[in-house]
TIZASE-544070 format. One record per atom (N, C-alpha, C, O, CB): x, y, z negated; residue number from 1; atom name. Coordinates in Angstrom, 1 decimal. Glycine has a CB too. Layout:
<nodes>
{{X Y Z} NUM "CA"} ...
</nodes>
This chain:
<nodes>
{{6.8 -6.6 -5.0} 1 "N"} {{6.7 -5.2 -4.5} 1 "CA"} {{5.8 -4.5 -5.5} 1 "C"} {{4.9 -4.9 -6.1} 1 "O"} {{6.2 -5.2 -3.1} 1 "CB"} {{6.3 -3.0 -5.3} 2 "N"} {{5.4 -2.7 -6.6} 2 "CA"} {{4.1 -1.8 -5.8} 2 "C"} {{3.6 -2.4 -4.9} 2 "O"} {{6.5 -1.6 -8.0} 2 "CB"} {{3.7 -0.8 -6.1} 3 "N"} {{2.1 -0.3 -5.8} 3 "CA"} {{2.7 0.5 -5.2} 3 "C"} {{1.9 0.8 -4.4} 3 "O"} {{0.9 0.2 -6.8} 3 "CB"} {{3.9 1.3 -4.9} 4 "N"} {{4.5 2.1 -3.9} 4 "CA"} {{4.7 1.5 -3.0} 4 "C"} {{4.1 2.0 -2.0} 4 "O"} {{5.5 2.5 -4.1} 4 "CB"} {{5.4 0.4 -2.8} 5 "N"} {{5.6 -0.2 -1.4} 5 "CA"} {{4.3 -0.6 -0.8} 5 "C"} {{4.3 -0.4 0.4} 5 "O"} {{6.5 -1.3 -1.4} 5 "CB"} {{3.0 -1.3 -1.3} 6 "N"} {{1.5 -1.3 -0.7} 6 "CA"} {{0.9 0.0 -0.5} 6 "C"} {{0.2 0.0 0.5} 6 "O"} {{0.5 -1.9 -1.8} 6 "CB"} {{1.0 0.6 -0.7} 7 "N"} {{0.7 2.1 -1.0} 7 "CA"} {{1.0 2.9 0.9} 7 "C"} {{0.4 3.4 1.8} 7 "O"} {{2.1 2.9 -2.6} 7 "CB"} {{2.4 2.6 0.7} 8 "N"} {{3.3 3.4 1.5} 8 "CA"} {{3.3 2.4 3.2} 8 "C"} {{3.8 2.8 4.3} 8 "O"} {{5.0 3.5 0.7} 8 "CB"} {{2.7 1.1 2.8} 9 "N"} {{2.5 0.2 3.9} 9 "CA"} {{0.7 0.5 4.8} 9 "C"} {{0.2 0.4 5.9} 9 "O"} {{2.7 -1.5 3.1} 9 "CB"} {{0.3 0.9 3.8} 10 "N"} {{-1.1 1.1 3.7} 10 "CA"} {{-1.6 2.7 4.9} 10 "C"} {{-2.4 2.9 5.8} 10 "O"} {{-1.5 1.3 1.6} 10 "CB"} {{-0.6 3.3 4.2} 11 "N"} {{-0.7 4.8 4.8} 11 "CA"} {{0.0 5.2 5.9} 11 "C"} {{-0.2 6.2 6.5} 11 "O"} {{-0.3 5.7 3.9} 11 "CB"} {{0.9 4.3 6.2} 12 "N"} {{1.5 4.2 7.7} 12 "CA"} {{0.9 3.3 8.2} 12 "C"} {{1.3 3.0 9.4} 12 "O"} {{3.0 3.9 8.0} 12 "CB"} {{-0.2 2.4 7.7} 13 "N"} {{-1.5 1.1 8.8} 13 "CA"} {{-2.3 2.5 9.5} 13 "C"} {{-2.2 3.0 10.6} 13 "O"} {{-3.2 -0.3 7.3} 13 "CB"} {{-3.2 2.9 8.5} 14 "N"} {{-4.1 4.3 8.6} 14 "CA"} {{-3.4 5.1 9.4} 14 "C"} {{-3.9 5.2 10.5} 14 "O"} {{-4.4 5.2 7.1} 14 "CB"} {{-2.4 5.7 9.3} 15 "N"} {{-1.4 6.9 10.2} 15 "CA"} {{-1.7 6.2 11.9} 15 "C"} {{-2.2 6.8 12.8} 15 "O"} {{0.8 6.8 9.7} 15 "CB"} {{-1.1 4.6 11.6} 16 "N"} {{-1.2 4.6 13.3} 16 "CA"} {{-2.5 4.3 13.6} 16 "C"} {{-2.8 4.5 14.8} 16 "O"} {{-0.4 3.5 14.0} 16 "CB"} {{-3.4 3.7 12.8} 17 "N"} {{-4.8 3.8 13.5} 17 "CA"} {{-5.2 4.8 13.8} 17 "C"} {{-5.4 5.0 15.0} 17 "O"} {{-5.8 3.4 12.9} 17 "CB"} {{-5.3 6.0 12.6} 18 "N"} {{-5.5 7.2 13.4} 18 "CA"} {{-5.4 8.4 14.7} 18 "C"} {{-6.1 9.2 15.3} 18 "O"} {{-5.1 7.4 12.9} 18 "CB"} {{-3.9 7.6 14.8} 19 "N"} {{-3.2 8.2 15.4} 19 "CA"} {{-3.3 7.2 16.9} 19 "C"} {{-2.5 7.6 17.7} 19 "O"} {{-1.9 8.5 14.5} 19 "CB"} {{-3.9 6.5 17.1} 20 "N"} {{-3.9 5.5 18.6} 20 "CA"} {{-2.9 4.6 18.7} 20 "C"} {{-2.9 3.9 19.8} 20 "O"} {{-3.8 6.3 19.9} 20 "CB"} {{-2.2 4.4 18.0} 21 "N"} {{-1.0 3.6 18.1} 21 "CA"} {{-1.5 1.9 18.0} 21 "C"} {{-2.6 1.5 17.7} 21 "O"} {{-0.1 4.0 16.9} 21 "CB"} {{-0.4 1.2 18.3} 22 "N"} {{-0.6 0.1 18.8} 22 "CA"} {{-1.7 -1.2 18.0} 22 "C"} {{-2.1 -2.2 18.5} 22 "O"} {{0.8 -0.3 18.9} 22 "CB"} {{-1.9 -0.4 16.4} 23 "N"} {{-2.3 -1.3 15.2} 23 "CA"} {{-3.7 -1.0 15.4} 23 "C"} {{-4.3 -1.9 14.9} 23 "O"} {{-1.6 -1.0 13.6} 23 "CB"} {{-4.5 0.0 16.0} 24 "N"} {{-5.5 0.0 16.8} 24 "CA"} {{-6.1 -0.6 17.4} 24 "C"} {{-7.3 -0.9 17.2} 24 "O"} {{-5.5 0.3 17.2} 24 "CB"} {{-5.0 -1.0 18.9} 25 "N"} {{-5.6 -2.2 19.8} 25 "CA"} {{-5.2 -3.4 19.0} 25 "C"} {{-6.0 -4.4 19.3} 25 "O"} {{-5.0 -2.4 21.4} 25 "CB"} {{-4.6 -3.7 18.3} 26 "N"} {{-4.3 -4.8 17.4} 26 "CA"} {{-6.1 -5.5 17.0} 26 "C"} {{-6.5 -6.6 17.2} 26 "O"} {{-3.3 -4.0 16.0} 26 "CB"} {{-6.9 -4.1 16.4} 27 "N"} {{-7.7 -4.6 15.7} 27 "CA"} {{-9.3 -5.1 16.9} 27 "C"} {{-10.2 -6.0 16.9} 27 "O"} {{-7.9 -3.4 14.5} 27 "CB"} {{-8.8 -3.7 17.9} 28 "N"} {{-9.5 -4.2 18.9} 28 "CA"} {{-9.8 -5.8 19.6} 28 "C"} {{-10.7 -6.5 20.0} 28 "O"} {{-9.0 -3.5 19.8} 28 "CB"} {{-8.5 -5.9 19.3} 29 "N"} {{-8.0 -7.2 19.9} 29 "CA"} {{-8.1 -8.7 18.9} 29 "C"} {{-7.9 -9.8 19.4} 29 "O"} {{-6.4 -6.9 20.4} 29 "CB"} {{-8.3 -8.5 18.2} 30 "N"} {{-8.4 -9.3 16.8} 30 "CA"} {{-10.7 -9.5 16.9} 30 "C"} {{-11.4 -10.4 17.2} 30 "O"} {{-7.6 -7.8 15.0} 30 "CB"} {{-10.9 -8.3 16.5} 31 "N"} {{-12.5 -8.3 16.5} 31 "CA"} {{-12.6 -8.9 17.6} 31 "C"} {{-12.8 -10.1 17.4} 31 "O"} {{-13.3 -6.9 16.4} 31 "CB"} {{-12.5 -8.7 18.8} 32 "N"} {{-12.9 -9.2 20.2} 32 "CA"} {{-12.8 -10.9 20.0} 32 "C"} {{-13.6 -11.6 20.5} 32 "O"} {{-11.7 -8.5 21.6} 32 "CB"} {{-11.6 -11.6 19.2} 33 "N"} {{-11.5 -12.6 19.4} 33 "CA"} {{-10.4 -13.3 20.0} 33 "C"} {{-10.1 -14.5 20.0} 33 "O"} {{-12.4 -12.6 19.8} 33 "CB"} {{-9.6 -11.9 20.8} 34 "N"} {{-8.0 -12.4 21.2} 34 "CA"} {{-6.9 -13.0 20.5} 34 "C"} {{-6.0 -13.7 21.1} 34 "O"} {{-7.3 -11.3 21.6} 34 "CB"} {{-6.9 -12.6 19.0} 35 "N"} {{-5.7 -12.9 18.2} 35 "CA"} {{-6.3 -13.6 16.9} 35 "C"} {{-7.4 -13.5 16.4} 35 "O"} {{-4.7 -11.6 17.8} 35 "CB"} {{-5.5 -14.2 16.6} 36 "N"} {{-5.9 -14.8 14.8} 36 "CA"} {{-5.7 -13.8 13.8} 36 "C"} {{-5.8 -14.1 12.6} 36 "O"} {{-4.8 -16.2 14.2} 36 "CB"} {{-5.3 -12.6 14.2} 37 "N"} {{-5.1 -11.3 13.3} 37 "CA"} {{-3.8 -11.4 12.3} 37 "C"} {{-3.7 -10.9 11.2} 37 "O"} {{-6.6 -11.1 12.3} 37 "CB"} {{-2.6 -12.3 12.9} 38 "N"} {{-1.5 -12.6 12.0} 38 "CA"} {{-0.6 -10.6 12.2} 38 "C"} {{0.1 -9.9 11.4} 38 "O"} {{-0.4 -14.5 12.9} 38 "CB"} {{-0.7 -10.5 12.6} 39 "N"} {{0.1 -9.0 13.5} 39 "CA"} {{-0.5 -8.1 12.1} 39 "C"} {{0.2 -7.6 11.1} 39 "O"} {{-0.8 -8.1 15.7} 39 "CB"} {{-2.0 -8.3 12.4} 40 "N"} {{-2.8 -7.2 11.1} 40 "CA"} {{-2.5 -7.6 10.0} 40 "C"} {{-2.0 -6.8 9.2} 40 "O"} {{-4.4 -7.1 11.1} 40 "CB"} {{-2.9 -9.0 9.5} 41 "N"} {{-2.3 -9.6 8.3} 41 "CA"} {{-1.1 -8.6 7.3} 41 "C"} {{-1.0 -8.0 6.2} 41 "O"} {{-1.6 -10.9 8.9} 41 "CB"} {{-0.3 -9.0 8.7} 42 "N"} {{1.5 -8.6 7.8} 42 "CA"} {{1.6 -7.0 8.2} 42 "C"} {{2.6 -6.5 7.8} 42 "O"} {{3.4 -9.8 8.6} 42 "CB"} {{0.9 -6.4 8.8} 43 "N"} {{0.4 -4.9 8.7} 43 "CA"} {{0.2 -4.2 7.4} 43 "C"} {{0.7 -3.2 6.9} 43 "O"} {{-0.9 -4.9 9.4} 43 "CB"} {{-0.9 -5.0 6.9} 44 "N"} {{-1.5 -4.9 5.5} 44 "CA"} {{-1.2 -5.2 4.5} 44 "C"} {{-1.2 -4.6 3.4} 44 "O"} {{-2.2 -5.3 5.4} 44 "CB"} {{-0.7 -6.9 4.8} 45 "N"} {{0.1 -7.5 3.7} 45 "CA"} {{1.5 -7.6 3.5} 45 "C"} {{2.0 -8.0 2.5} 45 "O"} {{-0.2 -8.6 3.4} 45 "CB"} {{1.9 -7.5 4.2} 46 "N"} {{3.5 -7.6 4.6} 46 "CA"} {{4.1 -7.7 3.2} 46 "C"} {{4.4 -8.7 2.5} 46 "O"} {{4.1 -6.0 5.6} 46 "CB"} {{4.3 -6.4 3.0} 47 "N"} {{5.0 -5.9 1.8} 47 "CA"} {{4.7 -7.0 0.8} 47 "C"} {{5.8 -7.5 0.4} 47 "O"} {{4.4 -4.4 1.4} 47 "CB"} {{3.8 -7.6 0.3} 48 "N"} {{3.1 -8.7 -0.7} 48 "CA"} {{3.0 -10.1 -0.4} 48 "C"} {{2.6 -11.0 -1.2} 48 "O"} {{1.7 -8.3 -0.9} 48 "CB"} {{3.2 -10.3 0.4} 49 "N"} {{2.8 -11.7 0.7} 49 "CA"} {{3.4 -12.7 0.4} 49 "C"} {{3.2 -13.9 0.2} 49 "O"} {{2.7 -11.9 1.9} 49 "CB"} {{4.6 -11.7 0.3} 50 "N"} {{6.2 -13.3 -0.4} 50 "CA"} {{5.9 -13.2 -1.3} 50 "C"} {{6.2 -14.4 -1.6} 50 "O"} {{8.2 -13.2 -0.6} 50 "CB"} {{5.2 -12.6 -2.7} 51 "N"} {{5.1 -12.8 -4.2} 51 "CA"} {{4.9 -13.5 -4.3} 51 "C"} {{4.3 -14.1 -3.4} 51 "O"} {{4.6 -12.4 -4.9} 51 "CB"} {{5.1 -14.3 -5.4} 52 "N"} {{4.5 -15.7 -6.2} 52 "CA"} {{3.4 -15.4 -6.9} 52 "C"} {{3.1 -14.4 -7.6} 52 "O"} {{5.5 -16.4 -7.3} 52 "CB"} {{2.7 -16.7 -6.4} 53 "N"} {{1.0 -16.8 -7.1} 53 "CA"} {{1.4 -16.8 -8.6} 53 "C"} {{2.4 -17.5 -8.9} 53 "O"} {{-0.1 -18.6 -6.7} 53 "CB"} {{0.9 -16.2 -9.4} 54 "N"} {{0.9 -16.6 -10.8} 54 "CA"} {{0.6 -17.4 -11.3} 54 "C"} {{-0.5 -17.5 -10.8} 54 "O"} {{0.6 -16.2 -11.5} 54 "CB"} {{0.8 -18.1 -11.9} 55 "N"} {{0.8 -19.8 -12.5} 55 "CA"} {{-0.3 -20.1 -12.9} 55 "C"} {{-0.9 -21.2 -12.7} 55 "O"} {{1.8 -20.3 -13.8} 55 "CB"} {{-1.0 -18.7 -13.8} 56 "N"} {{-2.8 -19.3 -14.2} 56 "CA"} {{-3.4 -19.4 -12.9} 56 "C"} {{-4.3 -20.2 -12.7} 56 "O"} {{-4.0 -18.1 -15.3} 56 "CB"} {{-3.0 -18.4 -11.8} 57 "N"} {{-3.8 -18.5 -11.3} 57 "CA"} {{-3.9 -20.0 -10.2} 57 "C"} {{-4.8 -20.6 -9.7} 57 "O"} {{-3.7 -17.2 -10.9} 57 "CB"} {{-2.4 -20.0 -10.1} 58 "N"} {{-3.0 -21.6 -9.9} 58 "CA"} {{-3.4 -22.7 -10.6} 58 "C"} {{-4.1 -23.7 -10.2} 58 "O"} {{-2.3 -22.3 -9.3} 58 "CB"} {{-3.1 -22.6 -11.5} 59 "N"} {{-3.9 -23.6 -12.5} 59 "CA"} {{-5.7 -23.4 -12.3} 59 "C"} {{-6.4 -24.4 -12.4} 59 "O"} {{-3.4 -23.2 -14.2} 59 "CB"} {{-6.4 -22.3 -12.1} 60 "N"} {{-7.4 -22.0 -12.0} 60 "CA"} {{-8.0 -22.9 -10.2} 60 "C"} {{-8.9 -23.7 -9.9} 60 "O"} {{-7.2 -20.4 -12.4} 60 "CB"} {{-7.0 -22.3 -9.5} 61 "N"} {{-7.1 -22.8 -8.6} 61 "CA"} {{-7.3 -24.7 -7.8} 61 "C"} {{-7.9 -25.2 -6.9} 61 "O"} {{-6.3 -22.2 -8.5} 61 "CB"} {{-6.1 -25.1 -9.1} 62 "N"} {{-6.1 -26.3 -8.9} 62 "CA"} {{-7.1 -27.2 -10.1} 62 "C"} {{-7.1 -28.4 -10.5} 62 "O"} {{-4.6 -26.5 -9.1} 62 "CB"} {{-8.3 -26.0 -10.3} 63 "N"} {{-9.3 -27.0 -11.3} 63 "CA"} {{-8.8 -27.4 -12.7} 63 "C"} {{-9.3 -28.4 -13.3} 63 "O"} {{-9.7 -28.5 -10.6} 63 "CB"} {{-7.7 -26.6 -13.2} 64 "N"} {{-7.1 -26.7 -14.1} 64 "CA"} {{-7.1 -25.6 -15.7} 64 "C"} {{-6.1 -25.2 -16.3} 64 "O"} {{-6.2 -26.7 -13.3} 64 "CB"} {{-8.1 -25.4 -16.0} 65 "N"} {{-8.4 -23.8 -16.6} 65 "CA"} {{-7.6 -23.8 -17.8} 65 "C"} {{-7.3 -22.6 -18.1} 65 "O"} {{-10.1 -23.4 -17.2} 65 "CB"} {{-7.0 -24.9 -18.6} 66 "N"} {{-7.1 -24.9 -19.9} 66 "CA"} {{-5.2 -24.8 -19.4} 66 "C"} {{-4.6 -25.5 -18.6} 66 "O"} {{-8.1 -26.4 -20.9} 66 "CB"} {{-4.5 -23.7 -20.3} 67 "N"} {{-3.4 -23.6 -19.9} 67 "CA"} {{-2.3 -25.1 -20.7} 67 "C"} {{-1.1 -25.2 -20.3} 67 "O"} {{-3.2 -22.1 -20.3} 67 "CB"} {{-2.8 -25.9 -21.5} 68 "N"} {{-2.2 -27.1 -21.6} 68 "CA"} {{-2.0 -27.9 -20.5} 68 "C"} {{-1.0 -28.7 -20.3} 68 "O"} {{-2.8 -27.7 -22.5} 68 "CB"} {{-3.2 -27.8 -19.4} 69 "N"} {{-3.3 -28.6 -18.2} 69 "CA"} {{-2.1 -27.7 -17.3} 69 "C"} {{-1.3 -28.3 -16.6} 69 "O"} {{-5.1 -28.7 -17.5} 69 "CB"} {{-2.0 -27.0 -17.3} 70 "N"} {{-1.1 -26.0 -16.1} 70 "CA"} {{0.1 -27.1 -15.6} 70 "C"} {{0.3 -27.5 -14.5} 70 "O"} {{-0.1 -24.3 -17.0} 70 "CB"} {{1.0 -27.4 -16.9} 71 "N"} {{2.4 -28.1 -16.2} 71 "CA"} {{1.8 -29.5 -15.6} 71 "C"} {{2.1 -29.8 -14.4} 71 "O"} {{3.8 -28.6 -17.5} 71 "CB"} {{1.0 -30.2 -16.4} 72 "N"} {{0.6 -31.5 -15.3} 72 "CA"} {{0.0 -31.1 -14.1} 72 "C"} {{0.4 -31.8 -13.2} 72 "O"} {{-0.4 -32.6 -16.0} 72 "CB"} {{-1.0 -30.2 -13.7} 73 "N"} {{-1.7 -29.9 -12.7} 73 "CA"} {{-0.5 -29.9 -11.7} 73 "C"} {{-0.4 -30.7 -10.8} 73 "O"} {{-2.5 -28.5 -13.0} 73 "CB"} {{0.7 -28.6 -12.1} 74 "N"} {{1.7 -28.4 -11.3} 74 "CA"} {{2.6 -29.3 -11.0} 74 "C"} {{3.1 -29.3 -9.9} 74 "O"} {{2.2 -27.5 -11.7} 74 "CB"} {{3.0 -30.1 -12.0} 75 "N"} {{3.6 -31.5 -11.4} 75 "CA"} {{3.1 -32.1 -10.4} 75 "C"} {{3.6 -32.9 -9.6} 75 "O"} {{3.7 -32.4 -12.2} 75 "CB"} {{1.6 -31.7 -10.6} 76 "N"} {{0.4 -32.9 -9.5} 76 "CA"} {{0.9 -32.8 -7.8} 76 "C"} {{1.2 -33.6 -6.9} 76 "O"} {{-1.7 -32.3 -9.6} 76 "CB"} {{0.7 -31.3 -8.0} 77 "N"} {{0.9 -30.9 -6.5} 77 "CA"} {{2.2 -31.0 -6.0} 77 "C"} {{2.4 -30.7 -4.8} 77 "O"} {{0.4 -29.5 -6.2} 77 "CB"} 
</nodes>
């Protein structure tokens, strides 16, 4: 997704907070301790969340820095 679709997900989150709508008590309800905040999550991230990690960045992830290590790291897992 590109910076329009975050953008445009972002500003209809804000619209309904603003505005009293349901993503509100969402957060109410989240801070309080009621939800694991999955609702707000995909509120926010929705749009992004299916992307693929980038490969350094799992290599980085997987303690792997040196990009020769990347394909074995990734075989590892």
């Amino acid at each position: 997704m590109g910076k329009k679709s975050a953008l445009a997900a972002l500003s209809t989150l804000v619209a309904e907070v603003t505005s009293g709508a349901s993503t509100a008590m969402e957060i109410e309800r989240f801070l309080d301790g009621e939800t694991d905040g999955g609702v707000l999550f995909q509120a926010l991230y929705g749009p992004v969340a299916d992307e693929p990690v980038p490969e350094r960045l799992l290599a980085v992830l997987r303690n792997c820095p040196d990009e020769a290590e990347i394909v074995p790291c990734a075989a590892a897992s």
